[in-house]
C-alpha positions in Angstrom: 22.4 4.7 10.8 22.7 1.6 12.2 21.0 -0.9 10.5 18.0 -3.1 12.0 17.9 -6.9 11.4 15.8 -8.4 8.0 13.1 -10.0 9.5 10.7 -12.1 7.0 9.4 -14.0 10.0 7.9 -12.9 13.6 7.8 -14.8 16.2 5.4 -13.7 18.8 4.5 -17.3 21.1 2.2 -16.2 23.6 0.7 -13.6 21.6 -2.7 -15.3 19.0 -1.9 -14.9 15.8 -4.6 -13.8 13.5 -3.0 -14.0 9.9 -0.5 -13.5 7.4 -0.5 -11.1 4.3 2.3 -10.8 2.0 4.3 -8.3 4.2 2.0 -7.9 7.3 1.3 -10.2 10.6 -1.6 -9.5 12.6 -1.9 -10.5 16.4 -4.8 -10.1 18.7 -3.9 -7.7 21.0 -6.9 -7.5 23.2 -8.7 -4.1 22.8 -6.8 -4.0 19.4 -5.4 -5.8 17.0 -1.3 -5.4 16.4 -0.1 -4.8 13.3 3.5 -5.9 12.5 5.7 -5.2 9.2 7.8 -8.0 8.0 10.6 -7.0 5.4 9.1 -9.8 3.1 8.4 -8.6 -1.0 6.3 -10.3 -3.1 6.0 -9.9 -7.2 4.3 -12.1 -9.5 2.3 -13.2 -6.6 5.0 -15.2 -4.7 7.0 -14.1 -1.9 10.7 -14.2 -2.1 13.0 -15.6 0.3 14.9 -12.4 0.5 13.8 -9.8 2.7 14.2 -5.5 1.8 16.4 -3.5 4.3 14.0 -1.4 6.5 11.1 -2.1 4.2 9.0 -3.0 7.1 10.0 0.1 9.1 8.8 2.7 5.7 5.8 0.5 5.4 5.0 1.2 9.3 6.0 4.5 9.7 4.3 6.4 6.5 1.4 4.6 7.2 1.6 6.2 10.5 2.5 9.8 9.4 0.2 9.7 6.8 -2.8 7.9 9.3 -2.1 11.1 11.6 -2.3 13.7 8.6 -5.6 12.4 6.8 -7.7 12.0 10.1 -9.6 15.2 9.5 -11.0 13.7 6.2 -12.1 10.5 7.9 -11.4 8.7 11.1 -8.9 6.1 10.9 -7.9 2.6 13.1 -4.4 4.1 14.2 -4.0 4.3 17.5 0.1 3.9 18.1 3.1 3.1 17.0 5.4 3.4 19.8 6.0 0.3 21.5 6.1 2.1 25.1 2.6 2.6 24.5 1.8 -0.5 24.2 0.3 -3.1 26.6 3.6 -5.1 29.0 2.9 -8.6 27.2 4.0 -6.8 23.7 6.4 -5.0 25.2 9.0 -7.5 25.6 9.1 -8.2 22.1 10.5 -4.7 21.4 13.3 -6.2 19.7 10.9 -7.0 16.8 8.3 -5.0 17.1 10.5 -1.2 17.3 9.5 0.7 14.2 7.8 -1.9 12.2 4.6 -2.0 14.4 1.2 -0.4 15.2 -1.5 -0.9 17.4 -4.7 -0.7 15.7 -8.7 -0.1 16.4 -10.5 -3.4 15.5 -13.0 -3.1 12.5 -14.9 -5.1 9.9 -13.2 -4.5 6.7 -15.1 -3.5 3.7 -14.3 -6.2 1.3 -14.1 -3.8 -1.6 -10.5 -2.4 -2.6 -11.0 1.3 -2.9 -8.6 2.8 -6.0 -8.1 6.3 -6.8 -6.8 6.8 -10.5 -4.7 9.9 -11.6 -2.9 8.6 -14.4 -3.9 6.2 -16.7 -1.1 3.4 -15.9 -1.6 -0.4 -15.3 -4.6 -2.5 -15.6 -6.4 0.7 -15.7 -4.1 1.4 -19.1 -4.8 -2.2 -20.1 -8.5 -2.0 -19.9 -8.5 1.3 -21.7 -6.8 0.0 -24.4 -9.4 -2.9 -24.6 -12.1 -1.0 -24.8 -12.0 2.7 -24.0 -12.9 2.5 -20.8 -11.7 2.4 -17.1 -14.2 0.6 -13.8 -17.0 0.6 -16.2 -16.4 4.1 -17.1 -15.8 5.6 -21.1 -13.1 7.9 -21.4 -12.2 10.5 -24.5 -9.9 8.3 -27.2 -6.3 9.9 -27.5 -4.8 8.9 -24.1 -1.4 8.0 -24.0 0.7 5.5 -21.6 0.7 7.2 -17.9 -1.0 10.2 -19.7 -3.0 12.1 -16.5 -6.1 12.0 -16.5 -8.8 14.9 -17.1 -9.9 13.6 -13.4 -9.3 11.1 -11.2 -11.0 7.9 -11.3 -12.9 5.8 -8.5 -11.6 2.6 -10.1 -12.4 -0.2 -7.6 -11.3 -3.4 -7.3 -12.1 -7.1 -5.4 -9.0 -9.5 -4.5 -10.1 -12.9 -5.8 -9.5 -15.8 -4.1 -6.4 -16.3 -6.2 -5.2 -12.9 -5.4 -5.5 -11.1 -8.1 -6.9 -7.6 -7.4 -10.3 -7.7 -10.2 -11.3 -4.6 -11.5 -14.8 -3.7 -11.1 -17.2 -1.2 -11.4 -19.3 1.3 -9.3 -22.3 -0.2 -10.0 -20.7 -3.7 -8.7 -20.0 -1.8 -5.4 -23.6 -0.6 -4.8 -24.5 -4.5 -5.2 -22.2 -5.1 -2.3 -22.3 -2.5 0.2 -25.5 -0.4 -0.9 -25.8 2.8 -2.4 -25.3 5.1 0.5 -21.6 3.3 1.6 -20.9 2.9 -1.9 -20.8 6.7 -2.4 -19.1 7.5 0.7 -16.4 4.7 -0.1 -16.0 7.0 -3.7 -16.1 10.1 -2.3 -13.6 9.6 0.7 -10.9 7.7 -1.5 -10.8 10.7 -3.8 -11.0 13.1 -1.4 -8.1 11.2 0.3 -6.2 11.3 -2.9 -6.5 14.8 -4.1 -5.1 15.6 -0.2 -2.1 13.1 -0.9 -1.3 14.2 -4.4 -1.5 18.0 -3.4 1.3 16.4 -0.9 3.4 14.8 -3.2 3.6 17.5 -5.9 5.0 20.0 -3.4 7.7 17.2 -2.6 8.3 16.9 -6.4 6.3 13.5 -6.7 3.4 12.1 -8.7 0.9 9.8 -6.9 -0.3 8.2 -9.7 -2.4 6.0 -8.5 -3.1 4.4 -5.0 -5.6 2.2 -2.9 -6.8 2.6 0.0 -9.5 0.3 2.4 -12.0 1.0 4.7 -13.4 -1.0 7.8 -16.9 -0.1 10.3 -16.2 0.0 13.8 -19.6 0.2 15.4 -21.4 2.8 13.4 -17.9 4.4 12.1 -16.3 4.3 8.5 -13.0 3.9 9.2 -9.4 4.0 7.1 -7.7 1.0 7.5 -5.0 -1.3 6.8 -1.8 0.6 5.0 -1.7 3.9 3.3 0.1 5.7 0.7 3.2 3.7 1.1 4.6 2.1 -2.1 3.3 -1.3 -1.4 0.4 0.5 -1.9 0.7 3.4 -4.5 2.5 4.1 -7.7 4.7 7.3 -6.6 6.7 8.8 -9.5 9.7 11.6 -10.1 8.3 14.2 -11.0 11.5 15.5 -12.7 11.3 11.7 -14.9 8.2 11.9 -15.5 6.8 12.0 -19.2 3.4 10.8 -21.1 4.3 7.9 -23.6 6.2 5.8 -21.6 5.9 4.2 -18.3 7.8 6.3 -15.6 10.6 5.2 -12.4 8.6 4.4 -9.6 9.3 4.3 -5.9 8.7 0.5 -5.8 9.9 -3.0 -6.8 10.7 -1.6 -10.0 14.7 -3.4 -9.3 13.2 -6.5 -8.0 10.3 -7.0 -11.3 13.5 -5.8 -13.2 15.9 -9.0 -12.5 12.8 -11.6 -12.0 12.3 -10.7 -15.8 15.6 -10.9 -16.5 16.1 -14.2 -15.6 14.9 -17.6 -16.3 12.3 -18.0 -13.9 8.4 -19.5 -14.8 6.6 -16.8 -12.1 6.0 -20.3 -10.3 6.9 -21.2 -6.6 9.7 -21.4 -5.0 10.8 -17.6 -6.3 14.7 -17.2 -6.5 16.4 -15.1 -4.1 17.3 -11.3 -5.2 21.2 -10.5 -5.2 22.1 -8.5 -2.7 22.8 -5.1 -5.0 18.8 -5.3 -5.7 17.9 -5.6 -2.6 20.1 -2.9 -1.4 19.0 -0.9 -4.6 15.1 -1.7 -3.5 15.7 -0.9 0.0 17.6 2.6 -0.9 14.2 3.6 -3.3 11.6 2.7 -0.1 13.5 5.1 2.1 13.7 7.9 -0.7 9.8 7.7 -0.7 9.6 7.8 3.1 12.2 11.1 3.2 11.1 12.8 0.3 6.8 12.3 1.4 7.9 13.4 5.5 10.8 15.3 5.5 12.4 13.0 8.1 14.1 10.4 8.6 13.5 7.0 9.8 12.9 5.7 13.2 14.8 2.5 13.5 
């Protein structure tokens, strides 16, 4: 496979630019909005000046694969991701925009970060240990590290203005978006889950945990944003997997792994990553994409 350029940067002049995330751009398209994935990685909250090998294209392309495979559950913003398909002015920026990009249907986004829990792992772990409990919710004492859990959890979240995702509870949604979204917001993101972690277990992985956003396009609840990628969700082995102890996990694992091994405050301006991690990074984002699809990667 020949391999496409890093890009940590797009360049689009002609095109309005609508905002920056972490990894994504956003440009007003018209009609839609265009969606484009840099190779940036972040981790402590700062991006790093090195980009991931393809991480844009996986990001792009599950999200795609999964967008088309969930749609029967609830509509979604997808609406292409082949640049032939998309309008002439974009099209001459296929150079940048092959693979790593999606048109999408434009929609107010729920401000409410919608986290399905099947596996007691991260903050969710932390807050357990606190107290017992996980999004406002008390479970049975004896739970171990990544133990699963008798069900999975609607454990929402807000992002903060400092970016921290803040864990709250269902009650806190209701106070934002009303009972009747509120439920509906519950009830798809686990419906969505148990369909992706039916998926994963049959491709001998463990979606452990994974969020998910939702948007209203006139009168429509609509799945937006990424999906199921590993950006997004914690995807373990199942074959590593054991209750205890915190599992491998199809993410920045490497990248967290040398940041803590070195002497750096978690401060701006991160350091760069070696090129072995990044090639090590890259090489576990494009096991997740093969081993979810069962193909390989359009670059």
């Amino acid at each position: 496979m020949s391999a496409p350029p890093v890009l940590t940067a797009i360049r689009l002049p002609d095109i309005p630019h609508v905002r920056s995330g972490k990894v994504r751009e956003v440009f007003d398209a018209g009609e839609h909005l265009l969606f484009v994935a840099t190779d940036r990685i972040s981790a402590f909250d700062c991006i790093l000046p090195t980009g991931i090998p393809y991480k844009g294209h996986v990001l792009n392309q599950l999200s795609a694969w999964w967008f088309k495979r969930l749609a029967d559950i609830v509509p979604n913003h997808f609406v292409s991701a082949d640049v032939r398909e998309f309008p002439s002015r974009l099209r001459r920026y296929e150079d940048q925009l092959r693979g790593r990009s999606m048109l999408v249907h434009k929609a107010s986004v729920i401000p409410v970060e919608c986290v399905a829990r099947g596996y007691l792992i991260g903050s969710g772990w932390k807050d357990y240990q606190r107290d017992g409990r996980v999004a406002g919710i008390a479970l049975r004492p004896g739970y171990r590290l990544a133990d699963r859990l008798d069900a999975p959890l609607f454990s929402p979240a807000h992002k903060a203005d400092s970016g921290h995702d803040e864990n709250i509870t269902f009650d806190d949604v209701v106070a934002r978006v009303g009972p009747a979204r509120a439920e509906a917001l519950r009830d798809l993101t686990l419906a969505l889950y148990a369909r992706a972690a039916e998926h994963a277990a049959a491709r001998g992985l463990i979606l452990a945990d994974t969020k998910f956003e939702f948007g209203v396009r006139g009168e429509a609840l609509l799945l937006v944003d990424e999906v199921l990628t590993p950006d997004s969700s914690r995807y373990w082995p199942s074959d590593a997997y054991a209750p205890g102890r915190s599992p491998p996990s199809y993410d920045k694992q490497f990248v967290r792994d040398y940041l803590e091994s070195i002497a750096w405050n978690k401060l701006p301006p991160a350091p760069a990553l070696p090129d072995d991690v990044a090639r090590r990074t890259s090489d576990k984002y494009m096991e997740a994409f093969e081993r979810l699809t069962g193909e390989p990667l359009a670059v």
